[in-house]
C-alpha positions in Angstrom: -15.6 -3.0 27.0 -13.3 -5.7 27.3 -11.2 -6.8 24.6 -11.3 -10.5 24.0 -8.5 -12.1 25.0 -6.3 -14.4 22.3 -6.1 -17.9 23.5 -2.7 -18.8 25.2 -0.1 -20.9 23.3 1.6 -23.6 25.5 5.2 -23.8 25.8 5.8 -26.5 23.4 4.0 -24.4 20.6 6.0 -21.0 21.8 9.4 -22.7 21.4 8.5 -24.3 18.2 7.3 -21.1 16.6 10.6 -19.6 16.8 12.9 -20.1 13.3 15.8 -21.2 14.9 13.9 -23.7 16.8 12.5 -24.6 13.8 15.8 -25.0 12.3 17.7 -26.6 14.8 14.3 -29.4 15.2 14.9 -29.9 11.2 18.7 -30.2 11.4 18.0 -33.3 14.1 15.5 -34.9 12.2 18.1 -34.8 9.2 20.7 -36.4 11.2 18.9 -39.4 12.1 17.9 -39.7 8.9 21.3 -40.2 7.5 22.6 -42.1 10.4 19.4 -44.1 9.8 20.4 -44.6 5.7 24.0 -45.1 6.8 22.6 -48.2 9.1 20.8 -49.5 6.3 23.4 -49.2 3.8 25.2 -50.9 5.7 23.8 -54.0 6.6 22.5 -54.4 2.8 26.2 -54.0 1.7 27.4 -56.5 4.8 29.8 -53.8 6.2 27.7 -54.0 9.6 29.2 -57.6 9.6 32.9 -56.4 9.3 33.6 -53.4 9.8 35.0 -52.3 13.6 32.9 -50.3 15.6 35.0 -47.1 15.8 35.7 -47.2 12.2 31.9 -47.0 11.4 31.5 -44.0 14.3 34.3 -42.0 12.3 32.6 -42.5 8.7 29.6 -41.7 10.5 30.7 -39.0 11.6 32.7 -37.8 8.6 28.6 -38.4 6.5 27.3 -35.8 9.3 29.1 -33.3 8.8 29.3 -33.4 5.1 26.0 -33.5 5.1 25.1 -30.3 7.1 27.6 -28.0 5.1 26.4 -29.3 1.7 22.6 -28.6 3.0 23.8 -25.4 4.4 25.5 -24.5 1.8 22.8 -25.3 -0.7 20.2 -23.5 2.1 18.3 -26.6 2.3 17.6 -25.4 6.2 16.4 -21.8 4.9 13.5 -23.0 2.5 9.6 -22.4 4.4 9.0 -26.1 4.2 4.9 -25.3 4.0 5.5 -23.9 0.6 8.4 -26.6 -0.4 7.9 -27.2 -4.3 10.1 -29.2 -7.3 12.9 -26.5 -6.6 13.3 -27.3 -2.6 13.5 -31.3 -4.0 16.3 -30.4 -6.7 18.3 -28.7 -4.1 18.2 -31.6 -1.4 19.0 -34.2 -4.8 21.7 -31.9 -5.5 23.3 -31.3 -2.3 22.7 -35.2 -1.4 25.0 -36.0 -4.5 27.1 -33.4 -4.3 29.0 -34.3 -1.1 29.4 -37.8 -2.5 32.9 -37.6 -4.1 34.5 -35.9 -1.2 32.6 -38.4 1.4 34.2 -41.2 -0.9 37.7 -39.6 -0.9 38.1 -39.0 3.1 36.5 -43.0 3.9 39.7 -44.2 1.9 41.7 -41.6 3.2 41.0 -43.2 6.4 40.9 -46.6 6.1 37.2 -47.2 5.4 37.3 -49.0 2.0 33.8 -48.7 0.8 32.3 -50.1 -2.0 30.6 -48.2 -4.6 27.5 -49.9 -3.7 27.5 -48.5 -0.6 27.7 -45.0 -1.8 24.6 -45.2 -3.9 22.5 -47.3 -1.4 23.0 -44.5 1.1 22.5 -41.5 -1.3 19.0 -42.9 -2.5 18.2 -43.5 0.9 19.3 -39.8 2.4 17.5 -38.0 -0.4 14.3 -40.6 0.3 14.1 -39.8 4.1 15.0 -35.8 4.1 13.2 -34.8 1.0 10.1 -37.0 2.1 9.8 -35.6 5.5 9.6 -32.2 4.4 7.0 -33.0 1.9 4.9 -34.6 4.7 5.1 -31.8 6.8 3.8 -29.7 3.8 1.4 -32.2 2.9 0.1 -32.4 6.5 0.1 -28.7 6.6 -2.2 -28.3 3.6 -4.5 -31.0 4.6 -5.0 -29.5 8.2 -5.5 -26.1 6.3 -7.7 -27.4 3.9 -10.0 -29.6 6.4 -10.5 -26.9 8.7 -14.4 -25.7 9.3 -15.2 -22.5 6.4 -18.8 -22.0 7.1 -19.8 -18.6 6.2 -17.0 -18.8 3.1 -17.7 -17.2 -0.5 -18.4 -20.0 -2.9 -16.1 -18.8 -6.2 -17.0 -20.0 -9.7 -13.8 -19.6 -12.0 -14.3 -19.1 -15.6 -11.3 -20.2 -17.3 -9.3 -23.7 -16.9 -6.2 -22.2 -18.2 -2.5 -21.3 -16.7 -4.5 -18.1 -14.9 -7.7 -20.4 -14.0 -5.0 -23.0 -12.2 -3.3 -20.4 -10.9 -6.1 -18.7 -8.7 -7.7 -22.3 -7.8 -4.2 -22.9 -6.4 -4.4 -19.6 -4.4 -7.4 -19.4 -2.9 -7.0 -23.0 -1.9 -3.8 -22.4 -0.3 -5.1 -19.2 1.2 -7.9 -20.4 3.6 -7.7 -17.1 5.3 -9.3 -15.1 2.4 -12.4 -16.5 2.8 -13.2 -18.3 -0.4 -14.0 -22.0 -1.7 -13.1 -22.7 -5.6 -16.6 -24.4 -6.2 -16.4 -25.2 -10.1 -14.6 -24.4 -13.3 -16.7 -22.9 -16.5 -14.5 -23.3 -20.1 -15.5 -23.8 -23.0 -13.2 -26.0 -24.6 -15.4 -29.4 -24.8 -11.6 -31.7 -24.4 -12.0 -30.2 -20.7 -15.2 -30.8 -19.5 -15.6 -33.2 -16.6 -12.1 -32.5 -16.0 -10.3 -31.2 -12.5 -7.8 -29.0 -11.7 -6.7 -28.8 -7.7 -9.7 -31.8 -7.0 -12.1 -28.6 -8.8 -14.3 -29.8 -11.4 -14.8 -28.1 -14.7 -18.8 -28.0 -15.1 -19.5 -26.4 -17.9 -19.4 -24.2 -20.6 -20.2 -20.1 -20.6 -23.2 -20.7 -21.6 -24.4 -22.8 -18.5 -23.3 -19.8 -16.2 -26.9 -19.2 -14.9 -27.8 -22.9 -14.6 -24.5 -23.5 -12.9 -24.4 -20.7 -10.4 -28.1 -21.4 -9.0 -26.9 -25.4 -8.9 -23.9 -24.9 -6.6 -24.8 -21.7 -4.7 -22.7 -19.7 -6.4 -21.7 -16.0 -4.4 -18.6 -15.0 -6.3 -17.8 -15.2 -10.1 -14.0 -15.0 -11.4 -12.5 -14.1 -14.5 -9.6 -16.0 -15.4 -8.6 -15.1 -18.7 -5.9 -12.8 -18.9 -5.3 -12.8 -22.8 -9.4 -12.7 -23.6 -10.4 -10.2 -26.7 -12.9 -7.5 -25.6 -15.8 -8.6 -27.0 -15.7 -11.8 -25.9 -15.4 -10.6 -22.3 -18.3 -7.9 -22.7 -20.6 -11.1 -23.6 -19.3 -13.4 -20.5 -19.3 -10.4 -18.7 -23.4 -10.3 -19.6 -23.9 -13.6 -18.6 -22.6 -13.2 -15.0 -24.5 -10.1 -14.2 -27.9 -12.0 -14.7 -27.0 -14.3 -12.0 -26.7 -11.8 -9.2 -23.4 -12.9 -8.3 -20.7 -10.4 -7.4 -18.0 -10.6 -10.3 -14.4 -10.1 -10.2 -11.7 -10.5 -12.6 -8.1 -10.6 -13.2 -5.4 -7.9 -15.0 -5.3 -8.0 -18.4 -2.3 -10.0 -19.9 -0.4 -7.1 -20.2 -0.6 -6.1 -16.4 0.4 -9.6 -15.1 4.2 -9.7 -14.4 5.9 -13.0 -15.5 2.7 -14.7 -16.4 1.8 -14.8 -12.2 -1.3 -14.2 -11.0 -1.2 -12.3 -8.1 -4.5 -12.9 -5.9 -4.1 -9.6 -4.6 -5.0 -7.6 -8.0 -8.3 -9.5 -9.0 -10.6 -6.7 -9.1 -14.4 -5.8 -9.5 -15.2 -6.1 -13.1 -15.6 -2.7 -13.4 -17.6 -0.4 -16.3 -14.7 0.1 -18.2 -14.7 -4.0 -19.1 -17.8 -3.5 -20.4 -17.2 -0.9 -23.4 -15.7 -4.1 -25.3 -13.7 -1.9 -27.7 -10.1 -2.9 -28.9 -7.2 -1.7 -27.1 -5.7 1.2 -28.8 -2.5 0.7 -31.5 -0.4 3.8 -32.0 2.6 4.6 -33.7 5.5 4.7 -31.0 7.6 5.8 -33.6 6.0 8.9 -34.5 5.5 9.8 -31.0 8.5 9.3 -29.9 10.1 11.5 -32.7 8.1 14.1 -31.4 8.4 13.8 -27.0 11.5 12.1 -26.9 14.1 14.3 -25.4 12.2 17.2 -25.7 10.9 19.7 -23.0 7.4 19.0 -22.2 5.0 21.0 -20.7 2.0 20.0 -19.3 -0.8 22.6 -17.6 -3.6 21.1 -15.8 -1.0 18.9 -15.0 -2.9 17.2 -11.9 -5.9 16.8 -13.1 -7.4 13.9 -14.9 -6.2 14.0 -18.0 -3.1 15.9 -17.4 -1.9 13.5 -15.1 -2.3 10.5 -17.5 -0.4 12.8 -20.3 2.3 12.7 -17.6 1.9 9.2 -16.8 2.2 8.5 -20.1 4.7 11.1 -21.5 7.1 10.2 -19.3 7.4 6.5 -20.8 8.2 8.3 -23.9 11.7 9.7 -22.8 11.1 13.4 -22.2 14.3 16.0 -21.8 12.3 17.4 -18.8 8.3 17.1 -18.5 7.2 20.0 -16.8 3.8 19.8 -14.7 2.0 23.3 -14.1 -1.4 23.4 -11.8 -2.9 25.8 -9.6 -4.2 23.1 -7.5 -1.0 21.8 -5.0 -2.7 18.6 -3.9 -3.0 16.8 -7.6 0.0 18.1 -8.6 2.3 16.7 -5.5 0.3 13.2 -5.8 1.4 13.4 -9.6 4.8 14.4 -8.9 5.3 12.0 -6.2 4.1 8.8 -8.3 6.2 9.7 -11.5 9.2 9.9 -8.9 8.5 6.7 -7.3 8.0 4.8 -11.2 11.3 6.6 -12.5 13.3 8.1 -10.0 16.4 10.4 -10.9 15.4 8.8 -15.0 12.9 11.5 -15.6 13.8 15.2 -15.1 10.7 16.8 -13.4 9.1 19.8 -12.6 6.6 20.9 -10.3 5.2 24.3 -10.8 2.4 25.9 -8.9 0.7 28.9 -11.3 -2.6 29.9 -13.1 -3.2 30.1 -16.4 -5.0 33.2 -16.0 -1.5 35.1 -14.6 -0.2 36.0 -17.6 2.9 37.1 -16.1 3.3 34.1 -14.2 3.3 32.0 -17.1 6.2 34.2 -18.8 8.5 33.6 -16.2 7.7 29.8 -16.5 7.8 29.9 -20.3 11.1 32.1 -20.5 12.8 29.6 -17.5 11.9 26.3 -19.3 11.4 27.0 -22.9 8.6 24.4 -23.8 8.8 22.9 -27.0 5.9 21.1 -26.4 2.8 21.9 -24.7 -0.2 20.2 -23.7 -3.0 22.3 -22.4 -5.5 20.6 -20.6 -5.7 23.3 -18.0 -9.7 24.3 -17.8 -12.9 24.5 -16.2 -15.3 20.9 -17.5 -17.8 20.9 -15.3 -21.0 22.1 -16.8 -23.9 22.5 -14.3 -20.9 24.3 -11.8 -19.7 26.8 -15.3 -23.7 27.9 -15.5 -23.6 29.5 -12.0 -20.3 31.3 -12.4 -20.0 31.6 -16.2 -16.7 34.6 -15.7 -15.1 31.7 -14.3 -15.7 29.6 -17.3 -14.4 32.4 -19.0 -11.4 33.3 -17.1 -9.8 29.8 -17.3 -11.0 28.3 -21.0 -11.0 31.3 -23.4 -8.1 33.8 -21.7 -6.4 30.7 -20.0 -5.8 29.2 -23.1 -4.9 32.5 -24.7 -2.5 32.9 -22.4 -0.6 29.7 -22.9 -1.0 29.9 -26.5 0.2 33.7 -27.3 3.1 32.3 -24.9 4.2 29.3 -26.7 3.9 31.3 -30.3 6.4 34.1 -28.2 9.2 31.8 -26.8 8.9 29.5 -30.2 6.9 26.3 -28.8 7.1 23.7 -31.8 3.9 22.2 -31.5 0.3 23.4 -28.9 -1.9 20.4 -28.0 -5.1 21.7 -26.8 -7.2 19.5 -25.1 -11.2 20.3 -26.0 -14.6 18.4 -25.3 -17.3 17.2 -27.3 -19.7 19.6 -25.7 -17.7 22.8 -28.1 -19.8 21.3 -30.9 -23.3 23.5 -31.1 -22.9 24.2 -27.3 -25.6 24.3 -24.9 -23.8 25.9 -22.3 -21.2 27.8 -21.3 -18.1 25.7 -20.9 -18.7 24.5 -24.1 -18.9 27.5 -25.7 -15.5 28.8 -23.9 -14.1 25.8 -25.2 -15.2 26.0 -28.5 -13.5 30.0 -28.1 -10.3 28.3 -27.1 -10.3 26.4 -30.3 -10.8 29.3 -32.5 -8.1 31.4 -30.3 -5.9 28.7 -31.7 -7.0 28.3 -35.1 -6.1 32.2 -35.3 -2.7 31.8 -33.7 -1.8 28.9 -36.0 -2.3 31.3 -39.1 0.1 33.4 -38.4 3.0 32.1 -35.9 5.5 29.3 -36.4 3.9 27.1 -33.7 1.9 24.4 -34.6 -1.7 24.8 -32.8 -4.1 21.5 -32.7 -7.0 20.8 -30.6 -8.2 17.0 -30.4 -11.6 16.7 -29.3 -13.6 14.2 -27.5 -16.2 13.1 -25.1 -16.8 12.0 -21.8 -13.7 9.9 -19.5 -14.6 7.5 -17.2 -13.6 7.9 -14.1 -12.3 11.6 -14.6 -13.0 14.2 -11.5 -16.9 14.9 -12.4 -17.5 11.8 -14.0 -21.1 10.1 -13.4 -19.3 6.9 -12.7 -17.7 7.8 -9.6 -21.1 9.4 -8.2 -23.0 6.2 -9.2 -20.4 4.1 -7.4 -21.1 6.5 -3.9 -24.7 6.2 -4.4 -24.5 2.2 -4.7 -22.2 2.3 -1.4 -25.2 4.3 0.2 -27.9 1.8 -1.0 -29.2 4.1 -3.6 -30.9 5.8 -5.4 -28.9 6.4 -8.2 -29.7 10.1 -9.8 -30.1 10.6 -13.7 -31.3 13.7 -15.7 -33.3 12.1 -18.0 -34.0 8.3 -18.9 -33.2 9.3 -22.9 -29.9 11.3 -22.4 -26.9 9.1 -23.7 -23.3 10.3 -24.1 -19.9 8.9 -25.3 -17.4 7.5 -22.9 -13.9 6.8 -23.5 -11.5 5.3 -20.4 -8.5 8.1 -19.9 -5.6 6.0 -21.0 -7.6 5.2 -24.1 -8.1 9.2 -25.1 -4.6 10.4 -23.5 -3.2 8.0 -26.2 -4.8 9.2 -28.7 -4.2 12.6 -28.0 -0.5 12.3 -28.0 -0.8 10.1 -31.4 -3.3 13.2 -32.9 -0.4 15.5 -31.6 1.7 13.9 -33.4 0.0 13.9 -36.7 -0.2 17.9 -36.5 0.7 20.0 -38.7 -0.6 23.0 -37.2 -4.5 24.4 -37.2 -6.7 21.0 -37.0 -9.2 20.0 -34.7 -8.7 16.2 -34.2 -11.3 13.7 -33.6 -11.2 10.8 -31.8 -13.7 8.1 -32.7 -15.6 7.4 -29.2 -17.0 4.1 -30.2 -21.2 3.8 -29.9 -22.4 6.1 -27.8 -23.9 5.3 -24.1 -27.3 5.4 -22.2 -26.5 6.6 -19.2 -29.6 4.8 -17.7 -27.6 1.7 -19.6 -24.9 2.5 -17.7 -26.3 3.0 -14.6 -28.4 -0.4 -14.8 -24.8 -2.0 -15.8 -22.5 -0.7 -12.6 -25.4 -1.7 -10.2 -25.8 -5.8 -11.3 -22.0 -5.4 -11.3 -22.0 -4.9 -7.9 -24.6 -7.8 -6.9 -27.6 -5.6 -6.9 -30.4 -5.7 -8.8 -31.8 -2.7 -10.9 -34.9 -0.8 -9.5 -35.5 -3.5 -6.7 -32.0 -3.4 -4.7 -31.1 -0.2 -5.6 -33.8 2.5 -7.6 -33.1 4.7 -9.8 -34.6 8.4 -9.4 -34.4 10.6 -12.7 -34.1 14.4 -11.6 -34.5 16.5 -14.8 -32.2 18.0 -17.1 -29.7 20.6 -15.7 -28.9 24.0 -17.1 -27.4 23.6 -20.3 -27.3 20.7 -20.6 -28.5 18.3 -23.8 -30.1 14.7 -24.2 -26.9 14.1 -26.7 -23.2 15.3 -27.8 -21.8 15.5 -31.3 -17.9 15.5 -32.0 -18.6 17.3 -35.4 -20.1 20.0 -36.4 -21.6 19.7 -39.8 -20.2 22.5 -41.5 -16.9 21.0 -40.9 -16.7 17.6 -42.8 -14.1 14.8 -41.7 -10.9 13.5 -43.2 -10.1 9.9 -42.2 -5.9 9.9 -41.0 -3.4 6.6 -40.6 -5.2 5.8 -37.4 -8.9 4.8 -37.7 -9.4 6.2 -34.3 -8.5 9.9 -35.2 -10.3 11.7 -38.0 -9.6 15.8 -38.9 -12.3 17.7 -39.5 -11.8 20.7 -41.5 -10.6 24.0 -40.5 -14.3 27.1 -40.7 -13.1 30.6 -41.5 -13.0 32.8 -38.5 -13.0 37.0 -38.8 -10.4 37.8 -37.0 -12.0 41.1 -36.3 -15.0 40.3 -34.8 -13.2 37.2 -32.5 -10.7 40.0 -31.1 -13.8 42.6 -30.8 -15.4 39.5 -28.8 -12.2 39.3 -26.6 -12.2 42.7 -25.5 -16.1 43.0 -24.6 -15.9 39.7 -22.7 -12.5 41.2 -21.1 -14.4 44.2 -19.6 -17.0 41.9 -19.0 -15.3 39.4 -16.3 -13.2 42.5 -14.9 -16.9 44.1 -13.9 -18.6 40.7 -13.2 -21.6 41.5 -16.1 -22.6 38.3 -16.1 -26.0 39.3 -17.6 -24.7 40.7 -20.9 -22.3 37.2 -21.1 -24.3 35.1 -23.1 -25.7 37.6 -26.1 -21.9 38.0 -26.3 -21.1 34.5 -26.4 -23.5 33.7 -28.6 -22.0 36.8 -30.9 -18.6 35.0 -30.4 -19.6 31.5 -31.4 -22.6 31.3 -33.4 -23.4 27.3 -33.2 -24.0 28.4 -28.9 -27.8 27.8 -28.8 -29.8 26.7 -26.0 -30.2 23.2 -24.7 -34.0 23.1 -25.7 -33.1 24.1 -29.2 -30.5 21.4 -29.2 -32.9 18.8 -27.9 -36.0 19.2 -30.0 -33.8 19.4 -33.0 -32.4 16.0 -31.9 -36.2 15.1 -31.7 -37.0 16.4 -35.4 -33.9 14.1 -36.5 -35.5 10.5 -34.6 -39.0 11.4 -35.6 -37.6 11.9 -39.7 -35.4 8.1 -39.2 
């Protein structure tokens, strides 16, 4: 095939594309200018009349080259003229006035006797001509830009006739080549109705969204509002997914640098902006008391989580962090990010290791010396646990058994364990090995000098195994999205949101609690589904269906985060809650241990679960869990 060919410039167009061209061509145009206001100064002062011919050539001459060294000097020849603003004007004023003193001072010098008059005359004149041909050429630029033919553009609806609102108009009108035409304005502040901004109208308020977008053929909604509460968004947000239109907002107020937009990190409103929950408050103090210059160790270091604790921990000053993983990929992509953010500032380590090789981990433990760890090293995936339950096993009960005997042994201060809603009355077998890991701990906090903590919660979005990124690839592929069941709901937290709160929670320990952090309402996942596809321009069940596929082993309709033997106790932060430490027989947990030992060395994965259940007695199966859940609805 052959490859179309780009149509030839002429010469006069290849010359004056080059920047010294450019340069040189604006450098003329300035010298006629002046010699132009020199003229006319002049003959309004009658020194045309009088004066001799070679003395006006040398005080010509003498204004020239003032003139280009003040303008060079005050890079009035480096500026891109297409862009020139207030600041390009104040430099010209400034270097036009600025060469006036020593311009005076060589004319008497050399006999030319000027009057003031003169002086002035000239100056307004110089500044008039050189500052208004640049702004012509700008203004021609933007009107050749702007007149140019966009069929086939997006039509964009802003919502927002604030500093951001202006801010993107401006943009995408000076930006042609992204493809979009600022239509309208939507605000809600009555004062601005009727209104423009950039020759945009505002027209009308959040409430006219629908009306407005089938009006003016509406393809593209923005979000201008950087400093908008949550809730408030969630409800615009609502409005502009009945209208079909794709949507797209900008960073919240604490992502934009310097109060500037940047076009380029508007973004798909995405699930997360529809949870409409508060951001979290924490107390920086107590955390940093805590992390700050301390060593820090981090297993599961790459993974979701773990790489947000990172993230995260290494704003907080650490001595050295420490990031363990038996997966090299996440941990290098981890490690290479934290380097780029805070170069030689942050002392890092990269270790590759299991937590199963006990050994291993000594060496690391007795090298470093941790005096905090967070362990969110373990196997979450539930449906992948059921078909290889030693594996579940292997990494969350002796994993964490590991790590824990270790940091009691080399004098750890405090053990952050990270556990899951699903270790409350678990259906399955990761959450009953993480439910094991919390009572390993419990134990270990009874009788050593380290302070052991779990904080428990529920599902991340956007975390490796999450439902969101699935849905999103099923969207991409036109569909259909998959769910288990249309009733099953779950809670959903977004991973900055829980790491912070784990860190706070670790901070509160005092050794043997199980933290709770408050997840909010929980979530349809049908809800959810329905949400991320009008996001994305689509409607529900007519764009892009939605196939339920039946529960999948061990898995329940619902999660708790307490069980009800346990009870709560509210802390400082109304986000974490305790619940109470049960009593565990010793005994029987380390009788447990040494059956399920033998039983992953042999692989007897039949006699695993009447073991487990032995081992935690709240395991029961998901049908138990589910019609009790029915029992409880039916009684409301």
């Amino acid at each position: 095939m052959e490859q179309q060919q780009q149509p030839q410039q002429s010469v006069l167009e290849k010359v004056l594309s080059s920047y010294k061209v450019r340069q040189i061509t604006l450098w003329i145009i300035d010298m006629c200018s002046v010699l132009i206001s020199i003229l006319i100064a002049q003959k309004l002062t009658g020194l045309l009349e009088i004066e001799p011919t070679s003395s006006i050539i040398l005080a010509v001459v003498t204004y020239l080259a003032l003139h280009t060294l003040s303008f060079t000097i005050f890079k009035c020849y480096s500026s891109l003229w297409r862009y020139a603003g207030e600041e390009e004007m104040v430099s010209i004023v400034v270097a036009c006035i600025i060469y006036v003193l020593p311009l005076y001072l060589i004319h008497k010098y050399t006999g030319n006797d000027y009057p003031i008059l003169f002086y002035i005359v000239s100056t307004i004149l110089v500044v008039a001509f050189t500052g208004g041909i640049r702004l012509t050429y700008r203004t021609g630029r933007r009107i050749r830009k702007r007149t140019l033919p966009r069929e086939g553009n997006t039509r964009v609806l802003v919502v927002g006739a604030g500093n951001a609102g202006e801010m993107i108009i401006n943009e995408l009108k000076e930006n042609p080549q992204l493809g979009k035409i600022p239509v309208g304005i939507i605000d809600d502040d009555v004062n601005k109705l009727g209104r423009r901004i950039h020759n945009v109208k505002i027209l009308g308020k959040t409430k006219d969204i629908k009306e407005i977008v089938k009006e003016h053929d509406i393809d593209e909604i923005i979000l201008a509002m950087a400093n908008l509460d949550n809730e408030r968004k969630k409800v615009i947000i609502e409005k502009c997914k009945s209208t079909k239109c794709k949507v797209k907002t900008i960073p919240g107020v604490y992502e934009i640098i310097d109060g500037k937009v940047d076009i380029k990190k508007i973004r798909d409103v995405d699930i997360e902006d529809l949870l409409g929950r508060e951001p979290i408050k924490v107390n920086l103090g107590e955390i940093s008391e805590y992390i700050q210059n301390k060593v820090v160790l981090v297993t599961g270091g790459g993974g979701s989580i773990g790489s947000e604790l990172c993230r995260q921990i290494a704003g907080f000053n650490p001595k050295h962090l420490i990031i363990l993983d038996n997966y090299e990929n996440n941990a290098y992509a981890i490690q290479q990010e934290l380097i780029r953010k805070h170069g030689d500032e942050l002392k890092l380590s990269t270790i590759i290791a299991s937590v199963r090789e006990k050994v291993r981990l000594e060496e690391i433990f007795k090298e470093y010396l941790p005096e905090v760890v967070f362990h969110a090293a373990a196997h979450k995936h539930v449906p992948l646990m059921e078909n290889s339950p030693t594996e579940a096993i292997k990494n969350n009960i002796f994993g964490t058994k590991n790590v824990a005997e270790l940091a009691d042994e080399y004098r750890t201060k405090r053990f952050v364990l990270i556990s899951t809603d699903k270790a409350v009355n678990p259906t399955n077998i990761m959450g009953a090995t993480k439910r094991a890991a919390e009572m390993v701990i419990q134990t270990l906090n009874e009788k050593s000098e380290t302070e052991y903590v779990a904080v428990r919660f529920g599902n991340v979005l956007g975390s490796n195994g999450s439902v969101i990124p699935l849905f999103k690839n099923q969207i991409a592929e036109g569909g259909p999205i998959t769910i288990t069941h249309p009733d099953i709901i779950r809670y959903f937290m977004t991973i900055p949101e829980a790491v912070q709160l784990v860190i706070q929670a670790g901070a509160m320990a005092c050794g043997g609690e199980i933290f709770i952090l408050d997840m909010g309402e929980p979530v349809k996942i049908v809800d959810l589904a329905n949400n991320l596809i009008s996001l994305s321009g689509f409607e529900p069940n007519r764009d892009i269906k939605i196939k339920y596929t039946g529960l999948r082993p061990g898995e329940k309709l619902y999660e708790e985060l307490l069980m009800a033997e346990e009870g709560i106790t509210k802390t400082d932060n109304k986000k974490i809650f305790i619940g109470n430490p049960l009593d565990i027989n010793t005994d029987v947990m380390g009788k447990n241990l040494e059956i399920l030992d033998k039983i992953i060395e042999k692989e007897d994965v039949e006699l695993i679960d009447s073991v487990m259940r032995e081992f935690v007695n709240t395991y029961i199966s998901p049908e138990e869990a589910n019609n009790r859940r029915d029992k409880e609805l039916v009684c409301q």
